[in-house]
C-alpha positions in Angstrom: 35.9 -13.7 -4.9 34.7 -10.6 -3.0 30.7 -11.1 -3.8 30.9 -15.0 -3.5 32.7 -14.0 0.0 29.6 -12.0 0.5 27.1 -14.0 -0.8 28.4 -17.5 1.6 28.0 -14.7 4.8 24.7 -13.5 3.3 23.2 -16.9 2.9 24.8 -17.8 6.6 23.2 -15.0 8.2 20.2 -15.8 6.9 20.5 -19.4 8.7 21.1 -18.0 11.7 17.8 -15.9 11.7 16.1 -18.8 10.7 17.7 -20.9 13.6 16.7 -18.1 16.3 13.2 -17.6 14.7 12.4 -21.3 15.3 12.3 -20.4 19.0 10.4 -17.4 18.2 6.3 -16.5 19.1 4.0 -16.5 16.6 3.7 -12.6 16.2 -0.6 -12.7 15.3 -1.0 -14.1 18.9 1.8 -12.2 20.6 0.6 -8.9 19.2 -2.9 -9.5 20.7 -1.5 -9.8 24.1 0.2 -7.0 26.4 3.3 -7.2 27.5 5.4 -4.8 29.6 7.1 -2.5 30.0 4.2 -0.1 29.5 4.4 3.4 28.9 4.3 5.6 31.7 1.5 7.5 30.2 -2.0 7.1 31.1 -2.9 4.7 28.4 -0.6 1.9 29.5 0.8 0.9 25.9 1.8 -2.3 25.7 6.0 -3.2 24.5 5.3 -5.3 21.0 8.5 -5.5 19.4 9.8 -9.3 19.2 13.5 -9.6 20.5 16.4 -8.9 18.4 17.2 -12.4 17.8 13.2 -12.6 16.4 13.4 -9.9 13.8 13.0 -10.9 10.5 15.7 -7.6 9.5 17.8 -5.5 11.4 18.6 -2.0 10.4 21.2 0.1 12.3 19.8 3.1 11.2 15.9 2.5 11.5 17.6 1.8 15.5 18.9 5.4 15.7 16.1 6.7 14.7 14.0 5.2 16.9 16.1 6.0 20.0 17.3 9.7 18.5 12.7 9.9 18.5 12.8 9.6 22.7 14.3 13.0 22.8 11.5 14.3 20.3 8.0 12.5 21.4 7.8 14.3 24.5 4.9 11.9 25.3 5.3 8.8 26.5 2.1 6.7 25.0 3.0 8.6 21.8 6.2 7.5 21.7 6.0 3.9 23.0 3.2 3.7 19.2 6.0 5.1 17.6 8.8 2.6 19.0 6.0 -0.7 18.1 5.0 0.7 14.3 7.3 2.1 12.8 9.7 -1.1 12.9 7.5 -3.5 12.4 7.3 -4.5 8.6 11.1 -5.1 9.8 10.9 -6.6 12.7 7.9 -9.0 11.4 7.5 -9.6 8.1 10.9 -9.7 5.6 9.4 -13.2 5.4 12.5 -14.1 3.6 15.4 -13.1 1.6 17.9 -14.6 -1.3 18.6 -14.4 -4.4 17.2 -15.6 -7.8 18.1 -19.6 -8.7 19.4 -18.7 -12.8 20.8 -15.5 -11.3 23.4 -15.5 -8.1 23.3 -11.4 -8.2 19.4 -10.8 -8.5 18.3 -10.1 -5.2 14.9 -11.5 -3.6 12.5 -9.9 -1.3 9.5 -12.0 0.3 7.2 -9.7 2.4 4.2 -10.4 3.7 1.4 -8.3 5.1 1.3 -9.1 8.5 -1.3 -11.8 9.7 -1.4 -13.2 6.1 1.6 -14.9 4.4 1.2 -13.8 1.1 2.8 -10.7 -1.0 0.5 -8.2 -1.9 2.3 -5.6 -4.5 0.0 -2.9 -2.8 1.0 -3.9 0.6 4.4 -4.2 -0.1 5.5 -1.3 -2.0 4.3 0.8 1.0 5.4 -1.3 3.7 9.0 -0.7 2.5 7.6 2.9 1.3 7.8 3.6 5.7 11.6 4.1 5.3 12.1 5.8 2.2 14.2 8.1 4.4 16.5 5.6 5.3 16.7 4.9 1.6 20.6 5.5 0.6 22.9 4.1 -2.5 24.8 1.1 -1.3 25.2 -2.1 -2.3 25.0 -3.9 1.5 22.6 -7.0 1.0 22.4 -6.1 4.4 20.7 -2.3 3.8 17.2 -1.3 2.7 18.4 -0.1 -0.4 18.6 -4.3 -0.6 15.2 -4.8 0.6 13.7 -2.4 -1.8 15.7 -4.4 -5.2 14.6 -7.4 -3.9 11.0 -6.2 -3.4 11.2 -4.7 -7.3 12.6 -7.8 -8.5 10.3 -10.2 -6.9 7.3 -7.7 -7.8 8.0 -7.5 -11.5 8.8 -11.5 -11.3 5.1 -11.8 -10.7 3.8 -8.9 -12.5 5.2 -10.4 -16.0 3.8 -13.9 -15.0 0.4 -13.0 -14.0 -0.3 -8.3 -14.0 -4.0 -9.1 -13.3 -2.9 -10.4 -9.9 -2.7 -8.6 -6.5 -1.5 -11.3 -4.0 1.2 -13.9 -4.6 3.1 -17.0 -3.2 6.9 -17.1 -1.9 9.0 -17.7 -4.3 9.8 -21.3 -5.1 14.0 -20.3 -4.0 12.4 -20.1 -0.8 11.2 -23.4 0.2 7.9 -21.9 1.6 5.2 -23.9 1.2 2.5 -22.1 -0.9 -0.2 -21.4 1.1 -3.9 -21.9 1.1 -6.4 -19.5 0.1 -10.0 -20.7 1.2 -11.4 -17.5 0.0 -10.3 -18.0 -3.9 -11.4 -22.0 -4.0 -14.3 -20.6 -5.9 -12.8 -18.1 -8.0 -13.2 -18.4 -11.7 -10.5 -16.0 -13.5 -9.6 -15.2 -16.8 -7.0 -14.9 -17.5 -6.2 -18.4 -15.6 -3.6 -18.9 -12.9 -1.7 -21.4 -11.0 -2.3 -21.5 -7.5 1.0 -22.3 -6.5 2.3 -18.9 -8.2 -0.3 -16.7 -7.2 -2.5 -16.1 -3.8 -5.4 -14.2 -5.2 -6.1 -12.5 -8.5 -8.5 -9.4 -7.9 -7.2 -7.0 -11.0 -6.6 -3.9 -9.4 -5.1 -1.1 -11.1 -3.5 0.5 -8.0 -1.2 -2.9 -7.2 0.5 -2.3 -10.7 0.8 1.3 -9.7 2.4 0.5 -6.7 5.3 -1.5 -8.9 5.5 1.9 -10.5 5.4 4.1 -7.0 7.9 1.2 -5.4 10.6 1.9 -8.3 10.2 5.3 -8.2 11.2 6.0 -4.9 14.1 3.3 -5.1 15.7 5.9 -7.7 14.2 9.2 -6.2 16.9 8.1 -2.9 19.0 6.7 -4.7 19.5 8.3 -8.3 20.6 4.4 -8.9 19.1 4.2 -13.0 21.8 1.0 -13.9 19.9 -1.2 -11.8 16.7 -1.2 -13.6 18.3 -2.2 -16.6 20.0 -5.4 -14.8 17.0 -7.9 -14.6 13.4 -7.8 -15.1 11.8 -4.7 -14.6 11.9 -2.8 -18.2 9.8 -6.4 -19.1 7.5 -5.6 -16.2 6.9 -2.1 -17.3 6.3 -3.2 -21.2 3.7 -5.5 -19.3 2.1 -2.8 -17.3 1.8 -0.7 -20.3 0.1 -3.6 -22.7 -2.5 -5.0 -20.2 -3.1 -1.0 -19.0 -3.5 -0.2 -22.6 -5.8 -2.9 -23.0 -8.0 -1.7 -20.5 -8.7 1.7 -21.9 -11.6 0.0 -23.9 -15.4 0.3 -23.1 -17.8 -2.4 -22.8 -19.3 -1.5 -26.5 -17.6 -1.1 -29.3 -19.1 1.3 -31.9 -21.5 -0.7 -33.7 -22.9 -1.5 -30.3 -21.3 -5.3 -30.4 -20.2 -6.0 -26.5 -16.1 -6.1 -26.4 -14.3 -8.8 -25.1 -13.2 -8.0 -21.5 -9.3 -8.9 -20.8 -10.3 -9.7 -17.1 -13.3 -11.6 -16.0 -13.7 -12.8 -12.1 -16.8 -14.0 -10.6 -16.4 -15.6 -6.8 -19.3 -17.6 -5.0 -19.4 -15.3 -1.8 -22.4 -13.8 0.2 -21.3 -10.3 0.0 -21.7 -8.2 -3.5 -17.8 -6.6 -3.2 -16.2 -9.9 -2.9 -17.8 -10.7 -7.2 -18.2 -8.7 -10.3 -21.1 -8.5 -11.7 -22.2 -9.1 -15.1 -20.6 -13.2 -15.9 -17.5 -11.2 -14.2 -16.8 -8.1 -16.3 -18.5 -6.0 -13.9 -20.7 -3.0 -14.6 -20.6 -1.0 -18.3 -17.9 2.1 -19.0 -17.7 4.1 -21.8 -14.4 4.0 -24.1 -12.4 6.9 -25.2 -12.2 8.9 -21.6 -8.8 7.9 -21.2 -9.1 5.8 -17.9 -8.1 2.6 -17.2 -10.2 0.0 -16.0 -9.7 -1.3 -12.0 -12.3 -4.4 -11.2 -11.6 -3.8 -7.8 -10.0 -1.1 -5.0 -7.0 -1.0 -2.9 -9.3 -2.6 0.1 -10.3 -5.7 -2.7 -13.4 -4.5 -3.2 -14.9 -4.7 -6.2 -15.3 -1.0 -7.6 -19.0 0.1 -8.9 -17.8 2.1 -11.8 -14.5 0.7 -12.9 -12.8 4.1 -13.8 -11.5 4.3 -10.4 -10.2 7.6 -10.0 -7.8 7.6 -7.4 -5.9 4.4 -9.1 -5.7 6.4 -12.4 -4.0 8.9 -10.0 -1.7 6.7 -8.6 -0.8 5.6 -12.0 -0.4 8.6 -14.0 1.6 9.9 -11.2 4.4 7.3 -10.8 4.0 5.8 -14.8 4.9 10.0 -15.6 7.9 9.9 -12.8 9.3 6.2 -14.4 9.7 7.6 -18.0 12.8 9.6 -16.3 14.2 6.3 -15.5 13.4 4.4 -18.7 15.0 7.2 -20.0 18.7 5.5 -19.2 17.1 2.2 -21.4 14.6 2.9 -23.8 13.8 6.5 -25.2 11.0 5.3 -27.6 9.5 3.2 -24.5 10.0 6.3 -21.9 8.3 8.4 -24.5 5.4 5.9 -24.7 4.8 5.8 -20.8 5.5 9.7 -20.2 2.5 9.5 -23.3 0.3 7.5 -21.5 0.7 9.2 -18.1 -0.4 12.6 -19.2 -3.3 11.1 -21.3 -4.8 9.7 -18.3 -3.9 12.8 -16.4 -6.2 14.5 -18.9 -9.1 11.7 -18.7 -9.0 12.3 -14.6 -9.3 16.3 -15.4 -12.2 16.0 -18.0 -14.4 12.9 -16.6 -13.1 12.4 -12.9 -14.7 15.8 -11.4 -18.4 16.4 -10.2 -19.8 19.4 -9.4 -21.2 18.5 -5.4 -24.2 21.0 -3.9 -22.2 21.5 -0.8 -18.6 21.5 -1.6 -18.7 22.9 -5.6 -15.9 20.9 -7.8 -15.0 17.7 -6.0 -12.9 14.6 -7.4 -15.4 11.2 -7.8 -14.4 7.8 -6.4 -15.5 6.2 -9.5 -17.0 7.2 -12.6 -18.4 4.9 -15.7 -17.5 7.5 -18.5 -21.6 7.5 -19.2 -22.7 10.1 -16.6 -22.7 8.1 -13.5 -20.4 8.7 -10.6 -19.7 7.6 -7.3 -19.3 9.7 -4.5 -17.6 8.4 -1.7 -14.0 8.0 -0.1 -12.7 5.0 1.2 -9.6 4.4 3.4 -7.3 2.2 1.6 -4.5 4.2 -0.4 -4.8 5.3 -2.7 -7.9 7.5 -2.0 -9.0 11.1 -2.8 -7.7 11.9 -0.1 -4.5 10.3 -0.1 -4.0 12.3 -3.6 -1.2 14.2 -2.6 0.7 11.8 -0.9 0.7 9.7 -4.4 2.2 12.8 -5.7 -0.6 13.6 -8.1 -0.9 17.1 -7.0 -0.4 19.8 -4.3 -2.5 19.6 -1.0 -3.0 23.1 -1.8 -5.2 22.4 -4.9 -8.3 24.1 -4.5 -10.4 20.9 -5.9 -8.4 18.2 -3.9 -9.2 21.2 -1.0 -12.9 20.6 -2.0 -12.5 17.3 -2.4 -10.9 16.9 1.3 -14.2 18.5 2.8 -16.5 15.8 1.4 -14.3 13.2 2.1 -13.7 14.4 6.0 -17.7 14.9 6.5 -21.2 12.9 6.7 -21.6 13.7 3.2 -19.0 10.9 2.5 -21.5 7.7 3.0 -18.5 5.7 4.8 -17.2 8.6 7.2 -17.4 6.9 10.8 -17.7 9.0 13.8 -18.1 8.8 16.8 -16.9 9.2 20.6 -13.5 6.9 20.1 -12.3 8.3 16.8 -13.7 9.6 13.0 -12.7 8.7 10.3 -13.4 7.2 6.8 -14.0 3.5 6.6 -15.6 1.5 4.1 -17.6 -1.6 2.4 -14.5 -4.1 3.2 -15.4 -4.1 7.4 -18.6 -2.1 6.8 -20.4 0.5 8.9 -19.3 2.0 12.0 -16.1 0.8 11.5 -13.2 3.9 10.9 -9.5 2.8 9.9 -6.7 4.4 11.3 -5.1 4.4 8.4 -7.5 7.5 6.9 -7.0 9.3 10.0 -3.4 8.5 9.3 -3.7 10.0 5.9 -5.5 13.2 6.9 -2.5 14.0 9.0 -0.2 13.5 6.1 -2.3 15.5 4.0 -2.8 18.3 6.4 -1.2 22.2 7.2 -3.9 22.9 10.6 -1.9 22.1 14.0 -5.0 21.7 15.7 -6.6 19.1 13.2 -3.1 16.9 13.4 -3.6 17.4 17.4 -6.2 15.9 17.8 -5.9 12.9 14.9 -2.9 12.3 17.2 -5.2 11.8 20.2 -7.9 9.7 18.5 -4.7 7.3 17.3 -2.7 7.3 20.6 -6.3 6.7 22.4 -7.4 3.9 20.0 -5.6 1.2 20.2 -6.9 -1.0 23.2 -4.1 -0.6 25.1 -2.4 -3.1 22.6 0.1 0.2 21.2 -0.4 -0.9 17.4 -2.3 0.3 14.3 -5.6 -2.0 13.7 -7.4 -1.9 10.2 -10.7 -0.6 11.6 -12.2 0.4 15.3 -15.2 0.7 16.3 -16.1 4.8 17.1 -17.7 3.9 19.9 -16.0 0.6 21.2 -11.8 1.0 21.0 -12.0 -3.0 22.3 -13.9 -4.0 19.0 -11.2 -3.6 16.4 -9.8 -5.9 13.6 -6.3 -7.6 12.2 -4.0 -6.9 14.8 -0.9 -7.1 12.9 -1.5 -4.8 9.7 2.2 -4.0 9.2 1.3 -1.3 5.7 -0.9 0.8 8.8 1.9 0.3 11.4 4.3 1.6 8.9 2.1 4.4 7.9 1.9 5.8 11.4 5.7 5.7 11.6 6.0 7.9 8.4 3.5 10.4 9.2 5.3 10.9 12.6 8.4 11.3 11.1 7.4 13.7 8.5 5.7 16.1 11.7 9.5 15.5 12.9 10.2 17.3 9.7 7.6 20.1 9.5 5.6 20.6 12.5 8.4 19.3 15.5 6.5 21.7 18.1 3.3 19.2 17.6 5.9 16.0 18.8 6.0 18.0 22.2 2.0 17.6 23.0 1.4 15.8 25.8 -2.1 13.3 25.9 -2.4 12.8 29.1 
């Protein structure tokens, strides 16, 4: 009686939202206009939080937060970016919420990334990844603890269905409508998929890893090991670990006959990062380093060299942390992954590292296991540079140190810079174009007051007077920016100002004015 008490005021709070969110603006035009109040500083921000009534979840304690931050942002422009990003995964996009149809206690979590209305596992795991320090036991279907089971639920729902996929549909308990993807109408993928299931299939090797990173911080907060033994998610790892496993192989096999690729995908698009080449296998690797194949990278763009290095980090990091929770279900399959994680570990030591003229031992983008490396950042996590924040190793390392210095300079081809703000970009918007999310990222990943400083000013200065996180600006044009409503960015911000709250709280007292 108690849960089915629960349940009947879950499911009528959820009407309500829905009811009040009929009369509620569509938040891609709303979040391109200003509305006041403004801050009082000198860059005007515009107010973009929706009301109360409008926000897709409500959390008391993201609330106190927010207000208990006025007394620590001593500048107003700073805070007022604060107040609109952190929130907004939140206050926008927990598209919708239940629980499974064959199971009444499986909890469901639909978010989307912002302007798109689709779930990207990437996107997802660190949207919710914003308030990890919110994260507490409880079993509130009105908590984030909640949001974050539905989330892993959902995600290893889809991941056991179709683990080449990135993006996918609402869940049929929903009653969303699937929605149409004009980019994919072309797409010729094997394995196939139904459209109805799945938004786009680009196999990347970081969206599985983010299942992995998603799971691990549910139990690092939480310590909460029963629940992933409840539902689907040791069947979502056993899936991760076969297709992963699958794409350790090289293009030739030793007698020089051409291996059959798991994953093919070939797309009818003017730009060469949208398709793979070779009939959709994409360019040769060598077998036996120990990486794992990604087609494409955290931005969807299709990688050069498919031993992309900073997914391999992502996913011997957070495969190596979820043995200790398999631990509690399966010894022999805990054993396997904690196996697996340091073997790749090893293939990023041994193949992913260049020696660079400038910068001596530096980390590679992507490498093909043949010779050939790429050297380059991007700013989609996970990057190089992002390497410590996916918990692959100590900002202090002296090659991730090196690594940092290329990344951060004009020796990286897609570092932007310019009068408005640097930072590292990439092939998805192009030249010229910096995302705030590397700046972001170098803030995270950085000890030197004077370097946070003045990423802080670039991102407070940035935003066109709009007070939220774009994709990419222009470094010489803050007007000429695109996707106003990036929720994982917004989110990001929010974290990294919270963490100076932690660390470096005299830096939350600049003014920018």
């Amino acid at each position: 009686m108690p849960f089915l008490s629960l349940l009947f005021s879950f499911l009528f709070s959820i009407l309500k939202i829905a009811s009040a969110q009929t009369q509620c603006p569509d938040y891609s035009a709303f979040s391109m206009a200003t509305h006041e109040p403004f801050s009082a500083g000198k860059y005007q921000l515009s107010y973009q939080r929706p009301i109360t009534a409008c926000h897709t979840f409500n959390s008391s304690d993201v609330e106190k937060t927010i207000q208990d931050m006025k007394d620590v942002i001593k500048d107003p422009d700073l805070y007022r970016l604060f107040e609109n990003t952190w929130p907004n995964t939140l206050d926008t996009t927990v598209t919708w919420r239940g629980f499974a149809a064959n199971d009444s206690t499986e909890e469901l979590t639909f978010i989307t990334t912002g302007d798109i209305v689709a779930m990207w596992l990437r996107d997802s795991a660190n949207q919710l990844r914003s308030y990890k320090s919110q994260l507490k036991v409880t079993d509130d279907p009105y908590s984030i603890a909640s949001l974050y089971r539905g989330t892993i639920n959902l995600q290893a729902r889809y991941i056991i269905r179709n683990p080449y996929c990135n993006a996918f549909q609402a869940p049929p308990e929903s009653g969303l409508p699937p929605e149409s993807n004009g980019y994919a109408e072309t797409d010729q993928v094997k394995p196939p998929y139904n459209t109805s299931f799945v938004f786009e299939c680009k196999y990347e090797l970081d969206s599985i890893s983010a299942f992995l990173q998603l799971s691990h911080d549910y139990y690092d907060m939480t310590q909460d090991a029963d629940f992933f033994g409840k539902f689907h998610w040791i069947e979502a790892v056993q899936t991760i670990l076969n297709v992963t496993e699958g794409l350790l192989i090289g293009t030739y096999a030793d007698d020089g006959s051409v291996n059959e690729s798991p994953y093919t995908f070939q797309r009818t698009a003017t730009s060469a990062t949208e398709t793979l080449s070779n009939t959709g296998a994409g360019n040769p690797v060598k077998g036996g380093t120990g990486l794992v194949r990604s087609a494409f990278r955290p931005s969807d763009d299709s990688t050069i060299y498919q031993l992309f290095i900073p997914a391999n980090m992502q996913f011997s990091s957070y495969l190596s942390r979820c043995a200790k929770i398999m631990e509690a279900h399966d010894a022999a399959l805990a054993k396997r992954m904690s196996d697996f994680a340091s073997s790749v570990r090893a293939g990023i030591e041994r193949h992913g590292k260049v020696r660079h003229v400038e910068f001596g031992e530096i980390y590679a983008y992507e490498v093909d296991g043949f010779g050939s490396s790429n050297l380059m950042d991007d700013a989609n996590v996970p990057s190089l540079l992002s390497a410590p924040i996916i918990d692959y190793l100590d900002a202090s390392d002296e090659t991730y140190q090196n690594t940092r210095k290329f990344v951060l300079s004009t020796w990286n081809p897609y570092y932007m810079h310019g009068p408005v703000l640097n930072g590292t970009g990439g092939p998805h918007v192009g030249p010229g174009k910096a995302w705030p999310m590397s700046i972001i990222v170098s803030l995270l990943t950085s000890d030197d007051d004077s370097e946070i400083v003045a990423g802080l000013q670039m991102l407070v200065s940035s935003t066109d007077q709009l007070g939220l996180i774009h994709e990419s600006v222009d470094t010489f044009d803050a007007s000429q920016w695109s996707r106003e409503w990036f929720s994982w960015a917004n989110g990001l911000f929010g974290e990294m100002i919270l963490g100076l709250r932690d660390r470096k709280p005299h830096l939350l007292a600049t003014s920018f004015q």
